[in-house]
N, C-alpha and C positions, 0 to 999 in steps of 0.2 A: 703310154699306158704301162701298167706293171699286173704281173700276176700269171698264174699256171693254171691251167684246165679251162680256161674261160669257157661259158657259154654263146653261143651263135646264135641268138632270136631276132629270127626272121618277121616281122609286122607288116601288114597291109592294112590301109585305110585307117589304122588305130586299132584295130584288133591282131591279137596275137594271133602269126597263121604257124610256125611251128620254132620249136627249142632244140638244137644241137647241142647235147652236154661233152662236155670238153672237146671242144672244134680247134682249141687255141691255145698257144701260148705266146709271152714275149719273153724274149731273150731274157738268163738269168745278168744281171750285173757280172763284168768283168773286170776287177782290176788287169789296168797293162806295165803301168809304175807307178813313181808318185814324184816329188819335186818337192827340193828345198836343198838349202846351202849347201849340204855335204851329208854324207851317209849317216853318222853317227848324231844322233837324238837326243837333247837335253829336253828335261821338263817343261812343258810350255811352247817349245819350239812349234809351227805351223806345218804341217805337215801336208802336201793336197797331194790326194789320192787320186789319180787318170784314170779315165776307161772307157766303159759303155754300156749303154740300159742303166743308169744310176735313179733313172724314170724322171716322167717329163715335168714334175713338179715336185716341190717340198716336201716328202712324205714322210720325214723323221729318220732318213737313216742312221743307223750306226753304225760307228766303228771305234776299233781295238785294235791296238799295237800287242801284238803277242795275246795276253790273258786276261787285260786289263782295258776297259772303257778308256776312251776319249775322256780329257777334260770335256772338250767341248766339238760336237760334230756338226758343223754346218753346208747344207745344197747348195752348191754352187749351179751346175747343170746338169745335164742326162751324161756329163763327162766325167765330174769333175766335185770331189766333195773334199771341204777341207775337216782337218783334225788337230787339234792342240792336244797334245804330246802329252801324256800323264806320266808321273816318274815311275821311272822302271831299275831294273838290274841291269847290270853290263853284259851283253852279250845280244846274240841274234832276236828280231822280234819277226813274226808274219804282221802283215798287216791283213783285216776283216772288215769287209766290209759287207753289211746287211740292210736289205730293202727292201720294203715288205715282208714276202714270207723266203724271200730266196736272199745269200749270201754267196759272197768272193773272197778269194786268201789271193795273196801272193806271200807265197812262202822265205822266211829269213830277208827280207826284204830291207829292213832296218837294222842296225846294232846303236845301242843304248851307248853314251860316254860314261866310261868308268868313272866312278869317285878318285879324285886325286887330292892329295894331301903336298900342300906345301912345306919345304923345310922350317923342322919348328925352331924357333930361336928361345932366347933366355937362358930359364933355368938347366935345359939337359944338357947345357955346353958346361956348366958346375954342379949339377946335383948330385945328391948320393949314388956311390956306385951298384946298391944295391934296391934302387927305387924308390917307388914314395915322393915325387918333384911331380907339380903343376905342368903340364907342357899345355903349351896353347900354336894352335899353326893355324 
């Protein structure tokens, strides 16, 4: 189950005999890590998120790398929720994850791969010394 304050009603025979308002709760969600090839994040990559209390059925979590939605967030179990990677900036991201009405961070958890530029060829090996040439890389 998932949820904060729950009520307690108690039944006999089919009639209500009394109501405990907020008797309950279940643990909020906990990220503990997550899994996948190496720390650093390309777009798209799969990302699975560990823990616990992620609740015991599909209930649409989400989750966010830093500031930004999931492509795509799918339940795996009350452990274990995956994420496809949205593109980001280079640098530290949290990971967020929310379930119902409660939510987990593990904070700088991820770093984003810088954009890299390969050496460009052609024209800048002859073009003008003063710009203005096509480069392509």
């Amino acid at each position: 189950g998932m949820g904060m304050h729950l009520a307690l009603t108690l039944q006999l025979y089919g009639s209500t005999g009394a109501i405990v308002p907020n008797a309950f709760n279940y643990s909020a969600p906990t990220i503990s890590g997550f899994n996948m090839s190496s720390t650093f994040v390309e777009e798209g990559a799969t990302v699975t998120l560990m823990g616990s209390s992620f609740g015991n059925a599909d209930l649409t979590p989400q989750a966010r790398l830093g500031n930004t939605a999931c492509e795509a967030t799918v339940w795996v179990s009350s452990a274990a929720v995956l994420c496809t990677a949205p593109s980001g900036i280079a640098g530290a991201a949290t990971l967020v994850l929310t379930t119902s009405r409660a939510l987990s961070t593990l904070e700088n958890a991820l770093s984003y791969t810088p954009p890299s530029i390969d050496a460009p060829t052609g024209a800048i090996a002859s073009g003008p010394a003063l710009g203005g040439a096509v480069v392509t890389a």
